[in-house]
LOMI-689956 format. One record per residue (C-alpha): residue in three letters; x, y, z. Coordinates in steps of 0.02 Angstrom, whole numbers, plus 50000, padded with zeros to 5 digits. Layout:
// residues N
ALAXYZ...
//
This chain:
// residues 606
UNK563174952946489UNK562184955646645UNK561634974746672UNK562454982646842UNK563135001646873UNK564724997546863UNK564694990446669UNK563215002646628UNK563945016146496UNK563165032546460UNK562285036846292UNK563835050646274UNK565185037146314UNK564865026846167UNK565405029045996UNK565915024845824UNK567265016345899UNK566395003446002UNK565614995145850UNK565434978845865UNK565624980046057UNK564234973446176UNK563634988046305UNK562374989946430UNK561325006446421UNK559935011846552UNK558985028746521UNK557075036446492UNK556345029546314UNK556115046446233UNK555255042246077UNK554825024245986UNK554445021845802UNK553775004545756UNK554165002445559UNK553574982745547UNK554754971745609UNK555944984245674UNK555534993745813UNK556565010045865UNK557155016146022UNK557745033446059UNK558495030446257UNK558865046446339UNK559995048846496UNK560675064846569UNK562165062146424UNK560975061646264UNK559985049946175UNK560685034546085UNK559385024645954UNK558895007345986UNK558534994945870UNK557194978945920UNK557384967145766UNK555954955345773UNK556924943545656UNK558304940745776UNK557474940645952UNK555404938645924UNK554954941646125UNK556194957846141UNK555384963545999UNK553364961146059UNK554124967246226UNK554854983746142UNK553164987246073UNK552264990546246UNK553395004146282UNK552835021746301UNK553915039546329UNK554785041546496UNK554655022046536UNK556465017546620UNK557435002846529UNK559074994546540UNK559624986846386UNK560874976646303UNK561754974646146UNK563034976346008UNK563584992645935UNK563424995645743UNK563535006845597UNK562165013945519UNK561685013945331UNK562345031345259UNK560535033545215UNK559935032145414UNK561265042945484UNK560405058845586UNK561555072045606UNK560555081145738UNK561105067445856UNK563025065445927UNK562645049145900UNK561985047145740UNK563215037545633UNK562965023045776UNK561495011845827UNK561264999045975UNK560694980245915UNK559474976346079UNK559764958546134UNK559174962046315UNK557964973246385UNK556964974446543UNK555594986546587UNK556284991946771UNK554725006446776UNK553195012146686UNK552695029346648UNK551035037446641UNK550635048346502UNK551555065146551UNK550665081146561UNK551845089046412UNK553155085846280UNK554735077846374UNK555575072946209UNK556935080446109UNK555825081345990UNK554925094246080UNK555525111146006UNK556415127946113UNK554615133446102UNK553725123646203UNK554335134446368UNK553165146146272UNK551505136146248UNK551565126846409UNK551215137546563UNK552515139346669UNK551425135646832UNK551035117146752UNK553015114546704UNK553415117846896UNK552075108546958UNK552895093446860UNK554725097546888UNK555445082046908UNK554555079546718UNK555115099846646UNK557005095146731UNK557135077546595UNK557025089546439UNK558685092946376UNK558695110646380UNK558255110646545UNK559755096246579UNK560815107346478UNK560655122546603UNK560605113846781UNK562195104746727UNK562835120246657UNK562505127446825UNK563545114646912UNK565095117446799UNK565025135146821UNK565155133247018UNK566415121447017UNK567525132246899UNK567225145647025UNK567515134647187UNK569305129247094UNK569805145947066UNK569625149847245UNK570115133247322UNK571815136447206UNK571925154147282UNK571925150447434UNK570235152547499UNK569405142147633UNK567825135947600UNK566635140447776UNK564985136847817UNK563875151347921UNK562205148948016UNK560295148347924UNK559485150648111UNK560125166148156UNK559985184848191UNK558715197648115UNK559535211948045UNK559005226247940UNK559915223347764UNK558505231647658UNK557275218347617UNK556135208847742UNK556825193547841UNK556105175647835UNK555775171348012UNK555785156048102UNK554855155448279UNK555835145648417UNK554855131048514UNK556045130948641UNK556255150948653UNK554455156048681UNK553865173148578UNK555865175048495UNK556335170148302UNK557715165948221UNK557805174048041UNK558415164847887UNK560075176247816UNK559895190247681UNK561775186347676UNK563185179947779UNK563885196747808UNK564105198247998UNK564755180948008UNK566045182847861UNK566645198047933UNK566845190348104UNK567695177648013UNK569115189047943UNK569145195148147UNK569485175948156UNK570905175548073UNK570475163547915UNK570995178247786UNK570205170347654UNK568355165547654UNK567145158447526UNK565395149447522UNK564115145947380UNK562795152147523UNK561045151147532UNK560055168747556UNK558375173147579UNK557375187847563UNK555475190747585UNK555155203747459UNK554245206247295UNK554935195247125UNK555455198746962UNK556195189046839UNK557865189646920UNK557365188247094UNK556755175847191UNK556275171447404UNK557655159947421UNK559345161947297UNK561175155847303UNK562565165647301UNK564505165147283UNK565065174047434UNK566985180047495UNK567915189647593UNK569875192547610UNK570995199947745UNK572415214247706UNK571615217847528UNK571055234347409UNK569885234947305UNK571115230447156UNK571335212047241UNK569505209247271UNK569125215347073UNK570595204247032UNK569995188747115UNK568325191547054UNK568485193646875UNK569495177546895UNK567995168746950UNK566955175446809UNK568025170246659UNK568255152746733UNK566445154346751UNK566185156946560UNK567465145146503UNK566745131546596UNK565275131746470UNK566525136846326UNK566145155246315UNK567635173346337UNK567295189246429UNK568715200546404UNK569695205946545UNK569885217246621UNK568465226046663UNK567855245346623UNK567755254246769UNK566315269846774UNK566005279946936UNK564295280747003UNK563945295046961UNK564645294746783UNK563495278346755UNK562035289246805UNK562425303246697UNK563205291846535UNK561865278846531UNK560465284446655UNK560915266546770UNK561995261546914UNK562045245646812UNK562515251546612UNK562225238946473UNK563935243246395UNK563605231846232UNK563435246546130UNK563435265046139UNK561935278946128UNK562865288146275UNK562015305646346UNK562655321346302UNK562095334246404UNK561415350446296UNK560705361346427UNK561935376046384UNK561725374746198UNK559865376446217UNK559695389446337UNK559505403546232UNK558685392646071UNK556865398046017UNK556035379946064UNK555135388346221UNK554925373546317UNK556825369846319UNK557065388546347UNK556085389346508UNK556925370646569UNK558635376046538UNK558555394346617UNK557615388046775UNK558925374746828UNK558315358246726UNK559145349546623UNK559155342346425UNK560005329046375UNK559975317146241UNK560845301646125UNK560895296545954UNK559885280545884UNK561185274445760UNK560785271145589UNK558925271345592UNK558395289445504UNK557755282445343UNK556965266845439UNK556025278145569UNK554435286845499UNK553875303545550UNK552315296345626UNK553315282045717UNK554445294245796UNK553045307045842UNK551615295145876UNK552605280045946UNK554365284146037UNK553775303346072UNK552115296446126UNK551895279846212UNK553595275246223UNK554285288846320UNK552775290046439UNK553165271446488UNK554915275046528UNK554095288746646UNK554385303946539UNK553245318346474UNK553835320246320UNK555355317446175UNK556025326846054UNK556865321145903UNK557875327645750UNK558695316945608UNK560305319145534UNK560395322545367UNK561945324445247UNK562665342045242UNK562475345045390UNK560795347245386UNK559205341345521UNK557375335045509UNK556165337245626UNK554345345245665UNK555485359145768UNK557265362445704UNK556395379245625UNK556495385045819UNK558555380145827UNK560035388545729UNK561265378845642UNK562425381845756UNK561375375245906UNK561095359045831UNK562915356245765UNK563355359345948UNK561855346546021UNK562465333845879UNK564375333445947UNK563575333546123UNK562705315646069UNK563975310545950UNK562665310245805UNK563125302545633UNK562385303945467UNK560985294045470UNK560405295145651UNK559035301245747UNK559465312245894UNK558235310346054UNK558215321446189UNK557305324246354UNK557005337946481UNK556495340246663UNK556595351946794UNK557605336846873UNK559395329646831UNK558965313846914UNK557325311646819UNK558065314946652UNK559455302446668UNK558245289346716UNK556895291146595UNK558185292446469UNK558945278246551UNK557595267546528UNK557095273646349UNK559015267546292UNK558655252446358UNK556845250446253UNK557485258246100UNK559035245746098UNK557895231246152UNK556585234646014UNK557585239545872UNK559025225145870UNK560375237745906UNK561045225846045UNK562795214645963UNK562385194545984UNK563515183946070UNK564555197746149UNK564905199146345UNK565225216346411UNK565625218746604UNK565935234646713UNK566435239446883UNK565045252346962UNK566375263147119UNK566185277847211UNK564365274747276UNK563755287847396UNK563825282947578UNK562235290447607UNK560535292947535UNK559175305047605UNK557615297047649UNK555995307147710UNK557445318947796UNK558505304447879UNK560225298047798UNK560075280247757UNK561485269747683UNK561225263947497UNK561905247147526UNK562535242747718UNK563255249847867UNK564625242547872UNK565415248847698UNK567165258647735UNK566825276347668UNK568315285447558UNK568895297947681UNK568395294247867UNK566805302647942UNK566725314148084UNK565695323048199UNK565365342348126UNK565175335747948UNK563605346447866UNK562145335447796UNK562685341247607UNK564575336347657UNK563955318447723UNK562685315947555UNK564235321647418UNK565385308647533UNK565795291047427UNK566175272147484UNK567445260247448UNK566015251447368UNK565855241847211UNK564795233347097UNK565085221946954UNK563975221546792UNK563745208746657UNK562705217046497UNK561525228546605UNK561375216346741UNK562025219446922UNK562745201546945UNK563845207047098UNK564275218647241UNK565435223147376UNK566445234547463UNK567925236047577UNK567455237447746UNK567545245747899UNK568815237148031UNK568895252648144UNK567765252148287UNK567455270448319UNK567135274748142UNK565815259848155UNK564965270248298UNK565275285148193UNK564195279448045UNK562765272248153UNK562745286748257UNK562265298148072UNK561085286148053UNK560215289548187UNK560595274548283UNK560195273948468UNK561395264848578UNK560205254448626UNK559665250148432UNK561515245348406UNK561685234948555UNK559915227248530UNK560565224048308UNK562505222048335UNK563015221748497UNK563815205348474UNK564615212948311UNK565245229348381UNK566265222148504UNK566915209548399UNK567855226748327UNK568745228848479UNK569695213748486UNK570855217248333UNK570045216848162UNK571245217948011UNK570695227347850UNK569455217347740UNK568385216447606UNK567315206147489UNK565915203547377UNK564515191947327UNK564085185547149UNK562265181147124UNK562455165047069UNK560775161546996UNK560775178546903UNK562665175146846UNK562185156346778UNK560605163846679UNK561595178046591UNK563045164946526UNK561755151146468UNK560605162746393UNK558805159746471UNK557555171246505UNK557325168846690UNK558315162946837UNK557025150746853UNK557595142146715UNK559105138646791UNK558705134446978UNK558125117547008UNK556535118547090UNK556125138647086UNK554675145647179UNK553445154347040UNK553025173147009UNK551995174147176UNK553545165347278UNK552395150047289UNK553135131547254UNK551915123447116UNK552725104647163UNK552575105647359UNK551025116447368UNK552195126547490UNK552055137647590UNK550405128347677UNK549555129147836UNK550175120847961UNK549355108748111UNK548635119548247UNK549765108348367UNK551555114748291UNK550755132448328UNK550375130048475UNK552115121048516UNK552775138748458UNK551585149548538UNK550855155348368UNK548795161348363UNK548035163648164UNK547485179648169UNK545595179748172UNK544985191248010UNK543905205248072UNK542485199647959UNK542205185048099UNK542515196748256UNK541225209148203UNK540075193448145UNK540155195647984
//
């Protein structure tokens, strides 16, 4: 049977039931084992591997052929299906009870030694001992190993289970510019300098939002697109320049239809690689997330929730809590569970009072175990009556067993987030985080505004519809205690999503950017085009985006986003693979009307 794509069958597609069947494979040899006279293939395609057998006894010149193969040569090969002997079976392959009897094969390219392990032999850890630098500068080679297969096909199913879900609600899928307007959204823009538009740039989107917006002015109702976004600013393992996400907007809606809608999207995007998140959704307040778990985005997987015990220590004999508490700072605290006996004196007092603390930005930590009887341990409870730490143990919900923590500041804010961040560490380090298990929230009632160096700024974007309307005479303190229609949706301590219900009124528009300091000719220079658009009849809206890449990593499990992006820029946003971003010829600047800057080393001559 003569090899073409159309009889070709995929290392997945064949099984114990095609024995005795003749099929044509093609794939990447993987591994070869020459045992004298037999010579075994293990042919990979994006499917899975199947095992070849060359049998120099039935076909002498496939089998000297077979033996100048190498890894990652590309083959096409044909044969008959068989059992294996009980004794050869590998259950670590899907296809291990099965082996293909090679009467054809043709070398259709050769492969150069690669730079690392490709095979599935090589193990989980090898995204440990290979730098990641050399894995993206052979990407085409890191994207073969089945993990990596595993997680950009994983990808794809999760988008298309979200782009059903939509399409089948009654969404429209719209496309909105790259090239267009620079607009302050909170990170840098990505410019693009215009040949044909001498001195003026287009920018490269932070997000659609204008245009989906305008789109709802537009009449569609029902908007979606897995965009492309772009932001120059710093990276971290869940950020990078360039990044994908699943963006929509709706006409006529609440908040209830947008949270609806959206945890719709995120259980079809678990099922689609066979995992359940439980619906629906916790909701927490902003301000409650801030004060419970010290984060506008709480890992909800398990508890060690604050407990605020600035009134039960006011009056206490532990002087440095006595001075805090009477001069308008706070104390609060949570219980470790379970880990009294396991945590030492000296690990507590050296380690999580010492270093640990300081790197979660705090000064200091004080601890107390809880003991049966309703007694305490610690270098301090001598300065505490029983009553006091009865009271601080209900305020933490302490157990027998744990070990109570607390912190204290002459700052609220400070003391939720260093005890924020400690919860986070202690939970990380000590294995008190359940396996497996997928816990989501809704983050509301965001503030509208934030102070910043004495000028109110907006948290998230202009354009977010505030709970009660906004009017000229409102005090500074009324404006900063004012909250949004705003929302944000976390997957187990990650931020995976965000959006609001916006504002369709035109005069409230000019409202907000008038408090923040606005001029008229700022707004007509930033959104003229989008400020009228108002005036022509814009119906109630709202939306949200889903950070795809962030979203993807969380439900396969990888350490990075890069792991899950095809062909990531690094830790520096630089692209290993295209050497980009790289000068350019002194011609396309000068087509755009673009001078290097000369470094002031060679203008002062030196």
């Amino acid at each position: 049977m003569k090899f073409t794509w159309n009889n070709r069958q995929t290392c997945a597609e064949i099984t114990e039931q095609n024995v005795n069947d003749t099929v044509c494979v093609a794939g990447w040899v993987d591994t070869t084992r020459d045992h004298g006279h037999l010579l075994f293939i293990h042919l990979r395609d994006r499917s899975g591997t199947l095992q070849i057998v060359c049998d120099e006894n039935k076909n002498q010149g496939l089998y000297k052929q077979s033996k100048t193969l190498r890894s990652e040569f590309v083959v096409n090969v044909t044969g008959t299906i068989q059992m294996r002997s009980p004794e050869t079976i590998n259950s670590s392959m899907n296809s291990g009870t099965i082996e293909l009897i090679a009467e054809e094969l043709e070398i259709l390219s050769e492969a150069k030694t690669p730079p690392f392990m490709v095979s599935e032999k090589a193990t989980e850890k090898m995204d440990l001992t290979v730098d990641e630098d050399i894995r993206l500068t052979y990407r085409y080679l890191d994207l073969r190993r089945q993990t990596m297969q595993r997680n950009i096909i994983g990808r794809s199913k999760i988008i298309n289970a979200m782009r059903d879900t939509l399409n089948h609600a009654g969404f429209l899928d719209i496309e909105t510019p790259f090239l267009t307007k620079s607009t302050p959204e909170g990170a840098r823009d990505y410019l693009v300098p215009s040949r044909t538009h001498k001195n003026k740039c287009f920018a490269l989107p932070q997000s659609p939002q204008l245009f989906k917006q305008m789109l709802m002015m537009s009449g569609f109702e029902r908007y979606y697109q897995v965009a492309r976004c772009f932001r120059d600013e710093d990276l971290r393992p869940n950020r990078q320049p360039e990044f994908t996400q699943l963006d929509l907007e709706a006409s006529f809606v609440n908040e209830t239809d947008v949270m609806t809608v959206t945890e719709s999207l995120i259980q079809a995007a678990f099922a689609s690689n066979g995992l359940t998140i439980e619906t629906p959704f916790k909701h927490i307040k902003y301000q409650d997330a801030m004060n419970t778990y010290g984060s506008d985005a709480p890992d909800c997987r398990y508890d060690m929730t604050f407990g605020d015990v600035t009134e039960t220590f006011k009056n206490c004999g532990y002087k440095i809590f006595n001075s805090i508490a009477n001069a308008g700072g706070a104390i609060k605290g949570f219980a470790i569970p379970g880990l009294a006996n396991e945590l030492s004196k000296n690990m507590l007092q050296n380690d999580l009072a010492g270093k640990s603390i300081q790197s979660c930005g705090g000064k200091g930590l004080t601890w107390m175990k809880v003991l049966d009887n309703n007694e305490f341990e610690s270098n301090i409870v001598q300065f505490f009556t029983n009553e006091e730490l009865m009271a601080a143990r209900e305020a933490v919900n302490g157990n027998v067993g744990d070990v109570m923590v607390f912190v204290a500041d002459g700052s609220l804010a400070t003391v939720n987030e260093v005890l924020g961040r400690f919860r986070v560490l202690v939970a990380e380090r000590f294995n008190l985080i359940p396996e497996g298990v997928y816990s989501a929230c809704w983050v509301t009632d965001f503030p509208l505004f934030e102070l910043n160096d004495g000028q109110l700024t907006s948290p998230h974007h202009p354009f977010t519809q505030p709970t009660e309307p906004v009017h000229d005479g409102m005090s500074q303190e009324q404006l900063l205690n004012m909250t949004t229609r705003a929302y944000d949706v976390v997957i187990n301590g990650q931020e995976v999503g965000g959006g609001s219900i916006r504002i369709h009124d035109s005069k409230q528009q000019a409202m907000i950017f008038k408090l923040l300091n606005l001029s008229e000719d700022e707004i007509e220079q930033k959104f003229g085009f989008f400020v009228d658009a108002l005036t022509y009849g814009t119906p109630p809206h709202g939306g949200l985006a889903i950070g795809i890449d962030r979203l993807v990593s969380i439900i396969l499990n990888t350490p990075s986003i890069r792991d899950v992006i095809a062909f990531p820029k690094n830790r520096v946003a630089y692209c290993p693979l295209t050497k980009a971003p790289s000068l350019v010829d002194e011609a396309q600047l000068d087509d755009l009307n673009i001078q290097h800057k000369t470094p002031i080393e060679e203008l002062i001559g030196g």
